[in-house]
Every structure is written in structure tokens, then in C-alpha cells.
C-alpha positions, 0 to 999 in steps of 0.5 A: 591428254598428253601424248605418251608415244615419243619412240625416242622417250621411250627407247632412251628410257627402257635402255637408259634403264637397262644400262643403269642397272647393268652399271651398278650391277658392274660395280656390285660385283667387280668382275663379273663383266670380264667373266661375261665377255670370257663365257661368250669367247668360249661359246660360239653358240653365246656368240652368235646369240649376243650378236643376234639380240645386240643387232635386233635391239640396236636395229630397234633403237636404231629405226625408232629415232629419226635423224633430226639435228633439231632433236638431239635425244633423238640423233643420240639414240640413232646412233646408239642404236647404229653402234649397237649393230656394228658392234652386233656385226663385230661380235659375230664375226670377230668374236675372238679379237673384239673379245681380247680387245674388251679382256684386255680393258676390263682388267685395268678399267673394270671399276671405271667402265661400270661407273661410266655405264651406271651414269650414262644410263642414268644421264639417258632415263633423266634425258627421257623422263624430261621428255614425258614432263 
């Protein structure tokens, strides 16, 4: 029987995934991510929320792949994950300023992002579908 535990499928798989639908939903409906970002800055509590399930995501991803030079998918998802914290960290400390850093990108670079993000989570669930073959 084949073994269907590889942690790092799996991760790169469900947030690939997520990703991917975050992406086309982006590009669905131009816009939308600016108006996110707007909801959280104007929300201390949403800020605080964001930042928590962003760091106990990314602590997930973060302690399910091993650092292996030998596994590249791996190694990706480590440092995913090691992001995913700091910008947690980021969100909930410094809302403000990382918000208007992203306002300020999403407005001339909203269509692109959501492509970029659409293929960067497709790239990561074909990267985790090759693992379970």
C-alpha cells in the first residue's frame, strides 16, 4: 500500500489549493483583495485575528516540512511557512504601515497579483499531486 503521509504533499496541496482559489477569486472580482486589506486596517480586532490564523497556519506549515536540500518542495514549504509567521508578526504589530505598503501595490498591480497568486498555487498543487504519483 502506498503511503499517503507525506506532510509536505499534503501542505503544499491544501494551500496550493487555497491559493489558487484565492487567485481566481482575485481575478473574478478585481478589487476585492484591496477592500480586504481596507476591512482589516480599519479593524483592530480583524487585525489581530489575521494575524493569529496567519501565524498558527504558517507555524503549521512551517513545523510539517523539514529543512532537506535534498527535497526542494520541502525547503519551499519551510520557508512558506517561516513567511507566513513573519508577516503574521508584521500584521499584528504593524498593521498600519504593512497595510499601506499592500494599498498602495494592490491599486496598480491588482490584476497581476491575482494572476501571480492563481499560478503560484496551481504550480504548488501540481508539485503535490507529483508527490502522491
Amino acid at each position: 500500500m502506498q503511503e499517503t503521509h507525506d506532510l509536505t504533499a499534503w501542505t503544499a496541496l491544501l494551500l496550493g489549493l487555497f491559493t489558487l482559489m484565492a487567485g481566481l477569486g482575485a481575478i473574478r472580482q478585481p478589487g476585492i483583495w484591496r477592500k480586504m486589506v481596507e476591512e482589516i486596517t480599519a479593524s483592530p480586532t480583524l487585525q489581530l485575528l489575521s494575524g493569529l490564523i496567519e501565524m498558527t497556519l504558517g507555524a503549521l506549515v512551517y513545523l510539517a516540512n523539514p529543512w532537506m536540500p535534498s527535497d526542494l518542495l520541502a525547503c519551499v514549504m519551510k520557508a512558506v511557512g517561516g513567511f507566513m509567521m513573519f508577516e503574521a508578526l508584521a500584521v499584528a504589530g504593524f498593521c498600519d504601515i504593512y497595510a499601506h505598503i499592500w494599498l498602495r501595490n494592490l491599486g496598480v498591480l491588482d490584476r497581476r497579483w491575482a494572476v501571480v497568486t492563481a499560478l503560484w498555487g496551481l504550480g504548488l498543487t501540481v508539485a503535490a499531486f507529483l508527490r502522491f504519483t
